[in-house]
BARO-220389 format. One record per residue (C-alpha): residue number from 1; residue in one letter; x negated, y, z negated. Coordinates in nm, 4 decimals, always signed. Layout:
BEGIN
@num->NUM, residuo->a, xx->X, yy->Y, zz->Z
...
***
This chain:
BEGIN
@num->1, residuo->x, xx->+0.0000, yy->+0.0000, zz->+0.0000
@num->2, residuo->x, xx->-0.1639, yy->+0.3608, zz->+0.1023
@num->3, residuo->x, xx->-0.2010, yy->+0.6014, zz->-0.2009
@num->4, residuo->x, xx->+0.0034, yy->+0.8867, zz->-0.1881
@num->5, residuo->x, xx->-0.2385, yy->+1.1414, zz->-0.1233
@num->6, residuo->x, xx->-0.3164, yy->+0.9842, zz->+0.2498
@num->7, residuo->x, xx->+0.0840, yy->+0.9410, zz->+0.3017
@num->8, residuo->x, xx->+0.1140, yy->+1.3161, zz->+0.1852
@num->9, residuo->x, xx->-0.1942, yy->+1.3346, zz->+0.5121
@num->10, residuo->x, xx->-0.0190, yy->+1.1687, zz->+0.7146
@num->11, residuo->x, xx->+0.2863, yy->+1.4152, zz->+0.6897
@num->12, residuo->x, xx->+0.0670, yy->+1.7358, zz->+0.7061
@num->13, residuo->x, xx->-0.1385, yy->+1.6076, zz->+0.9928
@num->14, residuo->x, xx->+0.2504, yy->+1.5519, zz->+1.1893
@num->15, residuo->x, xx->+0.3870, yy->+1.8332, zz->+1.1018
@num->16, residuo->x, xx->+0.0287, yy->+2.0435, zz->+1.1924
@num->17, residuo->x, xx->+0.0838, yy->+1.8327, zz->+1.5630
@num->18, residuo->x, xx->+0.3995, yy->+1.9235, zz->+1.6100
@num->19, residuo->x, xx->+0.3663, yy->+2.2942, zz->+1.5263
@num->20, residuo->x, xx->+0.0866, yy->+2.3298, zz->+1.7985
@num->21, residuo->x, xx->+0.2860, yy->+2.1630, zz->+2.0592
@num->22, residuo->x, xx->+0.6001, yy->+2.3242, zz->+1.9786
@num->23, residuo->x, xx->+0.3796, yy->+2.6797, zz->+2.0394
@num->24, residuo->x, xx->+0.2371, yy->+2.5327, zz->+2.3634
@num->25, residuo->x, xx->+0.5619, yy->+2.6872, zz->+2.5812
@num->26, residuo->x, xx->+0.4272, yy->+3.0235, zz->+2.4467
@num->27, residuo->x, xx->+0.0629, yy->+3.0239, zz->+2.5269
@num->28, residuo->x, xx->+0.1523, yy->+2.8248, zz->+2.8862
@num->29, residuo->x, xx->+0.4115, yy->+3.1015, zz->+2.9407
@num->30, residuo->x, xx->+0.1579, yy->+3.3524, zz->+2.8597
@num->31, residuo->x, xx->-0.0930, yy->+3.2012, zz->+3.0776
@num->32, residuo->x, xx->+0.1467, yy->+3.1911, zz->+3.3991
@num->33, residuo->x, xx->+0.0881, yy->+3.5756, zz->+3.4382
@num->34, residuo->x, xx->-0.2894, yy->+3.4967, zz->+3.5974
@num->35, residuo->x, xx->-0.2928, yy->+3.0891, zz->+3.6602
@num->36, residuo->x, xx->-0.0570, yy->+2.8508, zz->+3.8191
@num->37, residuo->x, xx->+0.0761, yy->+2.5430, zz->+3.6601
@num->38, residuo->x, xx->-0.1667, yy->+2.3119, zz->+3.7641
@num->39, residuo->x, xx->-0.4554, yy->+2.5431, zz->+3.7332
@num->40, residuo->x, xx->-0.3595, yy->+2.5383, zz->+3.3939
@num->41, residuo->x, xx->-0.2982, yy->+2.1682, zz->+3.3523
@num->42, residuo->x, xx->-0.6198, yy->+2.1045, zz->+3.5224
@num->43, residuo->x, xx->-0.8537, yy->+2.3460, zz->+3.3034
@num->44, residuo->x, xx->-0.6327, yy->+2.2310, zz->+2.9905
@num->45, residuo->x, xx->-0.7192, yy->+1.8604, zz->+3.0015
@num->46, residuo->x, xx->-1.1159, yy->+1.9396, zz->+3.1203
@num->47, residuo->x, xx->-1.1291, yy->+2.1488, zz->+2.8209
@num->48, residuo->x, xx->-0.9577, yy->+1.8530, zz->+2.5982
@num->49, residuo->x, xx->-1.2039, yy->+1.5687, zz->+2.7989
@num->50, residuo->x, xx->-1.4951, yy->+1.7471, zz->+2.7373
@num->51, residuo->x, xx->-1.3965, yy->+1.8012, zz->+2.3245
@num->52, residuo->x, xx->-1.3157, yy->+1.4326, zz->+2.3168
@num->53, residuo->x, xx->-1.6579, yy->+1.3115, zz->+2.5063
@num->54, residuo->x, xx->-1.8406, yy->+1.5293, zz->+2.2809
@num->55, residuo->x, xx->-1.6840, yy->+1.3706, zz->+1.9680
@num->56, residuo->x, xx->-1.7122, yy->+1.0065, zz->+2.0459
@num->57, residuo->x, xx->-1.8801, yy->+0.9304, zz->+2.3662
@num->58, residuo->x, xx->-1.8746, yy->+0.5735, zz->+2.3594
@num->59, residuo->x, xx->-1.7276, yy->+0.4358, zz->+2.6697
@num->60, residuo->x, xx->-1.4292, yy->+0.2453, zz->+2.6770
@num->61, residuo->x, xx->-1.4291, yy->-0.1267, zz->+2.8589
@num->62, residuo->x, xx->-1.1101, yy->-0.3154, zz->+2.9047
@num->63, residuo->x, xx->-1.0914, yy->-0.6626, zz->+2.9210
@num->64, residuo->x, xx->-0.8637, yy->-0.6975, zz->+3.2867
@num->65, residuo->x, xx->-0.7450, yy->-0.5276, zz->+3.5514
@num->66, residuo->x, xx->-0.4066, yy->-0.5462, zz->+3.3969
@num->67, residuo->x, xx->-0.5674, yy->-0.3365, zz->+3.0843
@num->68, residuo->x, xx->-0.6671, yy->-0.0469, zz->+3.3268
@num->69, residuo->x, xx->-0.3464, yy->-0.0354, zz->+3.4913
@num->70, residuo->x, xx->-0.1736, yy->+0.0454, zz->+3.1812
@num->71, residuo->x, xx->-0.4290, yy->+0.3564, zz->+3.0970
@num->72, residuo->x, xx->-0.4082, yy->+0.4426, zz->+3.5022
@num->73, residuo->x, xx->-0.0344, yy->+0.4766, zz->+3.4942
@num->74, residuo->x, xx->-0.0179, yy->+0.6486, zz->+3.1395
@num->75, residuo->x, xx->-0.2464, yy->+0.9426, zz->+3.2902
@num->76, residuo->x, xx->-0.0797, yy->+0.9482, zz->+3.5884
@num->77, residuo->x, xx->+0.2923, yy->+0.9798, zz->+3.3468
@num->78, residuo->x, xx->+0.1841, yy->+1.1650, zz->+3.0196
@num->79, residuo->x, xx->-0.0963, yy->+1.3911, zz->+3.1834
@num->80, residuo->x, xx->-0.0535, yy->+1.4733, zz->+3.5032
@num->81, residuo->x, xx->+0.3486, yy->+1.4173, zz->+3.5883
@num->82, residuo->x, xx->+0.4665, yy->+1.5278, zz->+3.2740
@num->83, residuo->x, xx->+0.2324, yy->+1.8411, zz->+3.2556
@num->84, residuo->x, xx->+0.2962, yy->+1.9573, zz->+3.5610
@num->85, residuo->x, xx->+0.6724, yy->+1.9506, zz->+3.5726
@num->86, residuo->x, xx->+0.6825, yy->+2.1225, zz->+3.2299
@num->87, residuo->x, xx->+0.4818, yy->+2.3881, zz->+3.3100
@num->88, residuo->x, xx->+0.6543, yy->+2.4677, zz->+3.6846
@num->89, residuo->x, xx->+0.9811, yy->+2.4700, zz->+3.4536
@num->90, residuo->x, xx->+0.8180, yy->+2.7419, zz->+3.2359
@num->91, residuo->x, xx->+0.8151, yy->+2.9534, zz->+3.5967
@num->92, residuo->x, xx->+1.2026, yy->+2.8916, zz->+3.6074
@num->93, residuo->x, xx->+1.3567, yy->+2.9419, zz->+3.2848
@num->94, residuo->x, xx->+1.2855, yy->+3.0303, zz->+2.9189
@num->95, residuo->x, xx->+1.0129, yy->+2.8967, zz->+2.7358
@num->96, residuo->x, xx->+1.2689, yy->+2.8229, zz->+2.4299
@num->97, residuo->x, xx->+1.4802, yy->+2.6750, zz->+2.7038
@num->98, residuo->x, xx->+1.2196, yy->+2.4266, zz->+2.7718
@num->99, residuo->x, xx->+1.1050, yy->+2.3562, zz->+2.4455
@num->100, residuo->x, xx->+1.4541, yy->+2.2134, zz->+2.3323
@num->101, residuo->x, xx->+1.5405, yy->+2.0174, zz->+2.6860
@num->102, residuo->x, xx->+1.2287, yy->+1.8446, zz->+2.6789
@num->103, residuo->x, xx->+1.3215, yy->+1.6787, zz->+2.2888
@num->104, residuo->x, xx->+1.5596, yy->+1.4924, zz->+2.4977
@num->105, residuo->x, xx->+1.3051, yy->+1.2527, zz->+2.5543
@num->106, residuo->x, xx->+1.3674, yy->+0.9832, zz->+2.2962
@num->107, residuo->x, xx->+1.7065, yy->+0.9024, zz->+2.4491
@num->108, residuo->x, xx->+1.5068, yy->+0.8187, zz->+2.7212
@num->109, residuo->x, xx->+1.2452, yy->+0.6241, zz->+2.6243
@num->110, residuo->x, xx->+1.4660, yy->+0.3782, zz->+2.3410
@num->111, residuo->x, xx->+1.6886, yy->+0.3348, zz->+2.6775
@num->112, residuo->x, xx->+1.3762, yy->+0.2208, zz->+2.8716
@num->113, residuo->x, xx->+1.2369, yy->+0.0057, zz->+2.5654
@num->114, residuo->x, xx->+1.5726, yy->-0.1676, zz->+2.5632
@num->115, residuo->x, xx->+1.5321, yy->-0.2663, zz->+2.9546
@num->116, residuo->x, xx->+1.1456, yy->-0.3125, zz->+2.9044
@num->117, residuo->x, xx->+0.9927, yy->-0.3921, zz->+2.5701
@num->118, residuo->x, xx->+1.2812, yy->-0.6389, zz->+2.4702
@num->119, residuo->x, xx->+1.4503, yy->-0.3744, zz->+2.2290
@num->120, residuo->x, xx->+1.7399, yy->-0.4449, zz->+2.0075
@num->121, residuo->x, xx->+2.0548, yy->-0.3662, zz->+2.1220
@num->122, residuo->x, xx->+2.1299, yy->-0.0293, zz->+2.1313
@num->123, residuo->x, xx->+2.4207, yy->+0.0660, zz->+1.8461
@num->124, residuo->x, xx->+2.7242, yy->+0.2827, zz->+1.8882
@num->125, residuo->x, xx->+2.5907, yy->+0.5407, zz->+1.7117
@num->126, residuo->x, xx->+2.2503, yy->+0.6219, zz->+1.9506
@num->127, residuo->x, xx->+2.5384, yy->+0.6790, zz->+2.2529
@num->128, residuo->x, xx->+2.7564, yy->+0.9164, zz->+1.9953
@num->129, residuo->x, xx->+2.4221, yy->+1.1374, zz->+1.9354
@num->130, residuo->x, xx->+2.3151, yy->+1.1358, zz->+2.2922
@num->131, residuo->x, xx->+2.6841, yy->+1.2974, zz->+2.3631
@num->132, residuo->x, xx->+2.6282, yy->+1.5526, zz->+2.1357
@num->133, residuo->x, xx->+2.2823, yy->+1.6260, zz->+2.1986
@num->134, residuo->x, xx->+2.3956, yy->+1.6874, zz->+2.6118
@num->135, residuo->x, xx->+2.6690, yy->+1.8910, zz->+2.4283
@num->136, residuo->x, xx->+2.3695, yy->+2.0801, zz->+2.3316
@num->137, residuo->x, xx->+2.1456, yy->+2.1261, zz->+2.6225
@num->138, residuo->x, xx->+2.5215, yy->+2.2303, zz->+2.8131
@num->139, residuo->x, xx->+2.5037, yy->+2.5199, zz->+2.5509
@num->140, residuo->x, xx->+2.1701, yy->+2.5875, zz->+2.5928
@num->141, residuo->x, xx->+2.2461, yy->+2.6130, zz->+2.9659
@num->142, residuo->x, xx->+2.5039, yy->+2.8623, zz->+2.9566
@num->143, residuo->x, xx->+2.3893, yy->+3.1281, zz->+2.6816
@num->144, residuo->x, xx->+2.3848, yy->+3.4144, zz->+2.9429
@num->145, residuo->x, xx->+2.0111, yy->+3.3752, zz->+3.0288
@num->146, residuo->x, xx->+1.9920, yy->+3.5694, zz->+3.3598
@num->147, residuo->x, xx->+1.7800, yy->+3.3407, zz->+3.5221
@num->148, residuo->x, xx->+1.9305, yy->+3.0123, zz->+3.3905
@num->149, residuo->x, xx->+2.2370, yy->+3.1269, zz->+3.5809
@num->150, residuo->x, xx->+2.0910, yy->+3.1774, zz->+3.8838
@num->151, residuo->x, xx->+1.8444, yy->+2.8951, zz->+3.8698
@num->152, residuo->x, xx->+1.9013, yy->+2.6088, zz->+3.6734
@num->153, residuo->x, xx->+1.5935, yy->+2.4382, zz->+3.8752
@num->154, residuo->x, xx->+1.3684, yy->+2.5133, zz->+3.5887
@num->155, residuo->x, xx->+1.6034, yy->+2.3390, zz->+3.3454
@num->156, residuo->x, xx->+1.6334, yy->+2.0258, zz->+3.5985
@num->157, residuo->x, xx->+1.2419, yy->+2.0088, zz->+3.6034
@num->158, residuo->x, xx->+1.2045, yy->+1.9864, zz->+3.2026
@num->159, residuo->x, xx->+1.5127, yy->+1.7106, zz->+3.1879
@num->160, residuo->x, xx->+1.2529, yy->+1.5105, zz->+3.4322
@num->161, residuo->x, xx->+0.9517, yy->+1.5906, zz->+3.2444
@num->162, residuo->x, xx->+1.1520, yy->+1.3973, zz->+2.9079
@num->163, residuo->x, xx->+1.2275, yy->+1.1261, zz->+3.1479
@num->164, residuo->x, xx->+0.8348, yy->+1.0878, zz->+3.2623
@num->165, residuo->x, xx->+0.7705, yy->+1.1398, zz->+2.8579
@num->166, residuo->x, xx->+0.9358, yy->+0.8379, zz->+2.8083
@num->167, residuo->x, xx->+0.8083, yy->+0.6374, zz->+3.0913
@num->168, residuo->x, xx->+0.4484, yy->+0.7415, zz->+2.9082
@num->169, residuo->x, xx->+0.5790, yy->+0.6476, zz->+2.5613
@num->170, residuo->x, xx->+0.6626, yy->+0.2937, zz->+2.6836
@num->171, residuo->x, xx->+0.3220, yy->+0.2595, zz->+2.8341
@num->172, residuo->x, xx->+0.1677, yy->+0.3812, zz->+2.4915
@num->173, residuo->x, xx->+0.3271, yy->+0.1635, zz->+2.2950
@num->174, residuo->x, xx->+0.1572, yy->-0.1404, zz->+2.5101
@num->175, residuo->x, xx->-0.1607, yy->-0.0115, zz->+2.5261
@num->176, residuo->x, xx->-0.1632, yy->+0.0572, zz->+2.1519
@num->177, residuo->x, xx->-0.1641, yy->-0.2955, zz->+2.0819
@num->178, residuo->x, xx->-0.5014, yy->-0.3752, zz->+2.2582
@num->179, residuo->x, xx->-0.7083, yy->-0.2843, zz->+1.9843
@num->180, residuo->x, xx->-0.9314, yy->+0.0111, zz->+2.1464
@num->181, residuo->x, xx->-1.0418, yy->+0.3154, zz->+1.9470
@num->182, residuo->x, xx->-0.7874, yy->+0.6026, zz->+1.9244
@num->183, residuo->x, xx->-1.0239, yy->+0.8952, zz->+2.1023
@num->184, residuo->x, xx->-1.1607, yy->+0.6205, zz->+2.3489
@num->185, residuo->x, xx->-0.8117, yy->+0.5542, zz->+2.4610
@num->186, residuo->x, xx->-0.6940, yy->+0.9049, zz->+2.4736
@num->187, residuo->x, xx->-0.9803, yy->+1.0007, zz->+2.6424
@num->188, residuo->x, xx->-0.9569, yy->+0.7555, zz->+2.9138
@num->189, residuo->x, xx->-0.5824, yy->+0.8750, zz->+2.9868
@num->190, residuo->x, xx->-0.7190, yy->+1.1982, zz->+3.0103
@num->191, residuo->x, xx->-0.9316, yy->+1.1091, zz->+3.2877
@num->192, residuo->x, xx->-0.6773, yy->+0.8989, zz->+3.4882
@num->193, residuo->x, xx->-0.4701, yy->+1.2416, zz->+3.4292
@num->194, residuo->x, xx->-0.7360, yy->+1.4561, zz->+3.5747
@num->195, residuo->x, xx->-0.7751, yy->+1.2081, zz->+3.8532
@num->196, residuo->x, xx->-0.4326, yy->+1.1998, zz->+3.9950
@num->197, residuo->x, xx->-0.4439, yy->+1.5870, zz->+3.9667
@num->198, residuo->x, xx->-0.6927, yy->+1.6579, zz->+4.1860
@num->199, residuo->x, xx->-0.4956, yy->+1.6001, zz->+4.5411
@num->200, residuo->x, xx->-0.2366, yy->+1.7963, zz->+4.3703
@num->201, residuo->x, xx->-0.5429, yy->+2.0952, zz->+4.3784
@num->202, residuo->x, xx->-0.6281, yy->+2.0545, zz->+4.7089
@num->203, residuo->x, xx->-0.2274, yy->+2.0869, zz->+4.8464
@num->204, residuo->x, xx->-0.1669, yy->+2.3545, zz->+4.6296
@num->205, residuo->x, xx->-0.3061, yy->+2.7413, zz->+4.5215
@num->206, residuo->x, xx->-0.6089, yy->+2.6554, zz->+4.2953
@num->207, residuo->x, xx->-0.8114, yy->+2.9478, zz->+4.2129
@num->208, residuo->x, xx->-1.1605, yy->+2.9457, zz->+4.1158
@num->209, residuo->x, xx->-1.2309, yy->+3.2962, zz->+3.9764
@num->210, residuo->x, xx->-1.3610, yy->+3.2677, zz->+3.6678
@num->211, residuo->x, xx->-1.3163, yy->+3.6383, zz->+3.5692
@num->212, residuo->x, xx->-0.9927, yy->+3.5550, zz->+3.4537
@num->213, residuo->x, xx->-1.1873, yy->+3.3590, zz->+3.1808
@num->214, residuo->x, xx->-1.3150, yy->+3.7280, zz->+3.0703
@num->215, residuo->x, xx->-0.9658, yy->+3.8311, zz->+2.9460
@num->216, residuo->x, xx->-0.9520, yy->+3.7002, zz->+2.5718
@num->217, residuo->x, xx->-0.6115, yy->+3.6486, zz->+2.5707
@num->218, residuo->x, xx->-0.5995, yy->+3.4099, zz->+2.8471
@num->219, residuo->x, xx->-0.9202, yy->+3.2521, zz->+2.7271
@num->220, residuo->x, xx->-0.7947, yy->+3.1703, zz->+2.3683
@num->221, residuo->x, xx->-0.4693, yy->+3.0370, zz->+2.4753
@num->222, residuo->x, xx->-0.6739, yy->+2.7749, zz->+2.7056
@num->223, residuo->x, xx->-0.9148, yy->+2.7242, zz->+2.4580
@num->224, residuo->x, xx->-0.5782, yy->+2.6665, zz->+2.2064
@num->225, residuo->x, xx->-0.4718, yy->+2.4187, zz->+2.4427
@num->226, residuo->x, xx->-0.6954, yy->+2.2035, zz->+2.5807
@num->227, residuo->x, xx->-0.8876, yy->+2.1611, zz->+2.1718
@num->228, residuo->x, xx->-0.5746, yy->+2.2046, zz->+1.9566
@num->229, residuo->x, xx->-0.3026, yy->+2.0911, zz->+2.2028
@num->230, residuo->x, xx->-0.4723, yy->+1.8271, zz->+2.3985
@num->231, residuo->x, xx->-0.7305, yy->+1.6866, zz->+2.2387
@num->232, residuo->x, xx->-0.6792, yy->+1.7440, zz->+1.8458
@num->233, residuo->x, xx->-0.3086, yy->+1.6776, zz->+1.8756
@num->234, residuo->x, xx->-0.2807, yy->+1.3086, zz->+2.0841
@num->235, residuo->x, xx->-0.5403, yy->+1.2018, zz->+1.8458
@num->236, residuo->x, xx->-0.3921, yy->+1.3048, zz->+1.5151
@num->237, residuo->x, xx->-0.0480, yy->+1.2137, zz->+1.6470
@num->238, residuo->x, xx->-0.1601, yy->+0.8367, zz->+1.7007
@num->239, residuo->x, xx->-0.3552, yy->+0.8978, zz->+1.2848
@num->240, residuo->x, xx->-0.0264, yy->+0.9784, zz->+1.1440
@num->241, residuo->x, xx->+0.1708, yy->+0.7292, zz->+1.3251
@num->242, residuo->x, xx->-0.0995, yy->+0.4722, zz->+1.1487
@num->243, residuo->x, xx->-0.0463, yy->+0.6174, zz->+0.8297
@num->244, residuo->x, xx->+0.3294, yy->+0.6873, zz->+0.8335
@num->245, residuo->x, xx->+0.4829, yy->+0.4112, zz->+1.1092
@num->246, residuo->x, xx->+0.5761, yy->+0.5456, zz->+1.3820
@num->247, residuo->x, xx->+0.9795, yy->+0.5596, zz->+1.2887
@num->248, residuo->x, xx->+0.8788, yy->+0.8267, zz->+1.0294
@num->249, residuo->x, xx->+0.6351, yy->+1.0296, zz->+1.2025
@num->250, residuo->x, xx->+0.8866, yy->+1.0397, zz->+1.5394
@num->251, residuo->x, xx->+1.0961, yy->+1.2514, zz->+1.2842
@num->252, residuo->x, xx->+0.9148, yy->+1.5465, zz->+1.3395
@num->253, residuo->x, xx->+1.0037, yy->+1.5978, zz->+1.6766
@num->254, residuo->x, xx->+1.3223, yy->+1.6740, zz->+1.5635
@num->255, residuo->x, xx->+1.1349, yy->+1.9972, zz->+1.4405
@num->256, residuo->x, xx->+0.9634, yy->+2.1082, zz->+1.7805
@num->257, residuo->x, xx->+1.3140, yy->+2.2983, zz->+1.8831
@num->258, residuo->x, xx->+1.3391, yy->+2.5382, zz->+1.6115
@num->259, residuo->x, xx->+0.9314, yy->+2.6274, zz->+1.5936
@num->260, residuo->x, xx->+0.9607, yy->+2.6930, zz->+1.9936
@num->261, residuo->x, xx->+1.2566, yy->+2.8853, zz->+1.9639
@num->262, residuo->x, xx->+1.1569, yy->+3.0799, zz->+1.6557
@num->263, residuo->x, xx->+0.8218, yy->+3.1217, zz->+1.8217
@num->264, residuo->x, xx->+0.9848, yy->+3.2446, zz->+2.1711
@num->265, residuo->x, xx->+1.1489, yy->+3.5236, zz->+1.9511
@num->266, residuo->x, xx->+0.8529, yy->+3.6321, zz->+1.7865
@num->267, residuo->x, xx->+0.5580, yy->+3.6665, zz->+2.0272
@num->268, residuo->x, xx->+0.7932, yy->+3.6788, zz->+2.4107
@num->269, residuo->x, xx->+1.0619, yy->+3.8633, zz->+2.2661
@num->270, residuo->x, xx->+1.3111, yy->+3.6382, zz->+2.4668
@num->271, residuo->x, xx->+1.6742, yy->+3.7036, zz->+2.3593
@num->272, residuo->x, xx->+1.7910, yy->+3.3668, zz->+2.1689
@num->273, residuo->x, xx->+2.1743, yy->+3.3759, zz->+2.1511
@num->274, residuo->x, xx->+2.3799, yy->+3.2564, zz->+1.8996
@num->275, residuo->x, xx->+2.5413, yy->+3.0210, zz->+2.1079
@num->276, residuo->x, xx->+2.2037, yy->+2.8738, zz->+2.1925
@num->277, residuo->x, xx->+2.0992, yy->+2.8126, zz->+1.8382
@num->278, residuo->x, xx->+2.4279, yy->+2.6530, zz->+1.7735
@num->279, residuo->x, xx->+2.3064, yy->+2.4437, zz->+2.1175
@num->280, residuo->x, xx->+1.9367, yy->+2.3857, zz->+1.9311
@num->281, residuo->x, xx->+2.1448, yy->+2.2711, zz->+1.6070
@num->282, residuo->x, xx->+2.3386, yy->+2.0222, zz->+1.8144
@num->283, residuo->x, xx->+2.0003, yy->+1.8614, zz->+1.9995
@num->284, residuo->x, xx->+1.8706, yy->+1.8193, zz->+1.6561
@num->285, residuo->x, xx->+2.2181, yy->+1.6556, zz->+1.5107
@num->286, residuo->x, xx->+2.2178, yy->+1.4451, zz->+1.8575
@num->287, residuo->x, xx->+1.8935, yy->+1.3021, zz->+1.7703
@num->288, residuo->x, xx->+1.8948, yy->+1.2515, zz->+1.4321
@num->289, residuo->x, xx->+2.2384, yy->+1.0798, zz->+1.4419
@num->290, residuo->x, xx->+2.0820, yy->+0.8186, zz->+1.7230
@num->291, residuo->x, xx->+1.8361, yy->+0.7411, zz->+1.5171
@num->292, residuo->x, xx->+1.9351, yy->+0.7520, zz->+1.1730
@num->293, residuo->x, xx->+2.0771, yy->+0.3532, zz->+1.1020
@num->294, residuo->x, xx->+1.8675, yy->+0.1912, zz->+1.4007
@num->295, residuo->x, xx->+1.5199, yy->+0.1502, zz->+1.6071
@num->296, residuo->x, xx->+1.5842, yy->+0.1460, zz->+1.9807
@num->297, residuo->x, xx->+1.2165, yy->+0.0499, zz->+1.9729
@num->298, residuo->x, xx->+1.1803, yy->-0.2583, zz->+1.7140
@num->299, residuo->x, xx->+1.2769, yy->-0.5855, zz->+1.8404
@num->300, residuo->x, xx->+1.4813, yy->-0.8297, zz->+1.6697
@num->301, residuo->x, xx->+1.2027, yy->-1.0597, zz->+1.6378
@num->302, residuo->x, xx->+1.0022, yy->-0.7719, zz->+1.4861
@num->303, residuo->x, xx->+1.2722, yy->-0.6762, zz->+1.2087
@num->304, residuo->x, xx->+1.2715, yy->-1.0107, zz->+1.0910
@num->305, residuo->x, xx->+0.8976, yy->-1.0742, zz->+1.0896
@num->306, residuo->x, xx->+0.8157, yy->-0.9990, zz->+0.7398
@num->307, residuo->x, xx->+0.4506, yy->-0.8707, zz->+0.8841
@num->308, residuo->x, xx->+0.6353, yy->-0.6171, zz->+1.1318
@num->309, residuo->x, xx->+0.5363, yy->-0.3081, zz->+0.8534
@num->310, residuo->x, xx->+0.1733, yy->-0.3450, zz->+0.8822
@num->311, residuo->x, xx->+0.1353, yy->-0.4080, zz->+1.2001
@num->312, residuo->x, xx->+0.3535, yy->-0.0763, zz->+1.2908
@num->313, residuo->x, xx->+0.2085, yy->+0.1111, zz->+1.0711
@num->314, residuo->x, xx->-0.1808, yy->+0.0192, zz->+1.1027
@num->315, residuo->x, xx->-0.1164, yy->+0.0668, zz->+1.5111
@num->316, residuo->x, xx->-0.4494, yy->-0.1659, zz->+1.6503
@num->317, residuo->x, xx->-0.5502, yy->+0.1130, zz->+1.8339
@num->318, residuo->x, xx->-0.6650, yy->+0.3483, zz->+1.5608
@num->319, residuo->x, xx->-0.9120, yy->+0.0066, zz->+1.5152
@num->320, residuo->x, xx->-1.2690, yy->+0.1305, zz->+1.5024
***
């Protein structure tokens, strides 16, 4: 059993992750003024490649072909697809708007587990929370945002980006089960990421001036997000999943709504409506209520394995 002070850890080192990526919308919509999407994907994730080389450079060798595909298709999913759609959204709609759509993505991915990771059955009450958290996003959609109403593309593009999430989740969950070192594997998904991005570069506008790196704002908001967003936060995330299971440290995702919103208020000065917090308050309810008697993820087999706790909670790939 862990003590409490490395359970009490485990919960700052969650909540610390999820209030940097709940702030990412800000410093990505910041960043838009002077770089494109993928210009800042791509400089993001050689920023968070380099940080994770530097801290453990040992290289990673999988066992099969099969091994690599799994880390190939996760960069391709959680770096590359999912980055890229979420920050093109950010050039469509609010950054608040964004930041709540894209929580949609555990409906997605327990749906997916069901199909693919033999799941339990999914329970009445994950379908009733869904409803309500679309209820939501519908509000969210309609709270007199000018450019919402005259293109919902932006909103489309972040409902894909939770889809692709959730495609990467299911991927994670496999390769987290190999054994491999936490920073070893993120770093190699990082790369794959990188990879698949660079015919993206040469179809579209990538700029190399690197006087924009001269303007300090611009400079610390890549240097927040390729360190504290990219590399610092997929690494912690998989710590406190070790320490905490991953049931309880998925609960602070819940939380990445009302940080992006309050955040979008704060430093953009975007108008949040009433009706969209009320929207915001119904995502969260959605959730929680989906999730509150029953594990989408956990198999039957694995509920009734009496080992099922420590092997969820001591994930093999924070193995050293």
């Amino acid at each position: 059993m862990k003590n409490k002070s490395t359970t009490i850890a485990g919960h700052l080192s969650a909540f610390v992750t999820i209030v940097i990526w709940g702030t990412t919308f800000i410093s990505t919509k910041i960043l838009l003024e002077n770089f494109t999407p993928h210009e800042i994907l791509f400089f993001r994730f050689i920023i968070g490649y380099a940080a994770l080389l530097l801290i453990y450079h040992q290289p990673l060798k999988t066992r099969s072909f099969h091994e690599e595909r799994l880390f190939i298709a996760a960069g391709l999913c959680g770096v590359t697809l999912y980055f890229l759609l979420e920050n093109i959204a950010l050039t469509y709609t609010l950054a608040s708007n964004v930041g709540i759509i894209v929580t949609i993505a555990p409906f997605f991915t327990a749906l997916l587990a069901h199909f693919l990771l033999k799941g339990e059955r999914l329970q009445p009450q994950f379908f009733m929370g869904f409803i309500i958290a679309v209820l939501g996003i519908l509000l969210i959609g309609f709270n007199g945002s000018f450019v919402l109403k005259l293109n919902p593309l932006g909103d489309i593009l972040a409902l894909l980006a939770s889809v692709v999430w959730a495609v990467y989740s299911i991927l994670m969950r496999k390769i987290s089960q190999l054994g491999y070192h936490t920073i070893a594997t993120t770093r190699r998904v990082f790369f794959y990421g990188l990879l698949f991005l660079l015919p993206a570069l040469y179809f579209l506008k990538f700029n190399l001036d690197f006087e924009r790196f001269t303007i300090v704002p611009d400079a610390l908001n890549l240097l927040y997000l390729g360190l504290g967003a990219s590399a610092l936060c997929f690494v912690s995330w998989n710590w406190s999943i070790g320490i905490l299971g991953a049931v309880k440290t998925s609960l602070y995702i819940y939380v990445v709504p009302i940080i992006t919103i309050a955040a979008s208020s704060l430093i953009l000065r975007e108008n949040i409506t009433r009706v969209a917090l009320i929207g915001a308050f119904l995502i969260l309810l959605g959730l929680f209520i989906s999730e509150k008697k029953s594990n989408p993820i956990l198999g039957k087999e694995d509920i009734c394995n009496k080992e099922t706790p420590k092997k969820i909670e001591g994930f093999p790939i924070l193995k050293k």
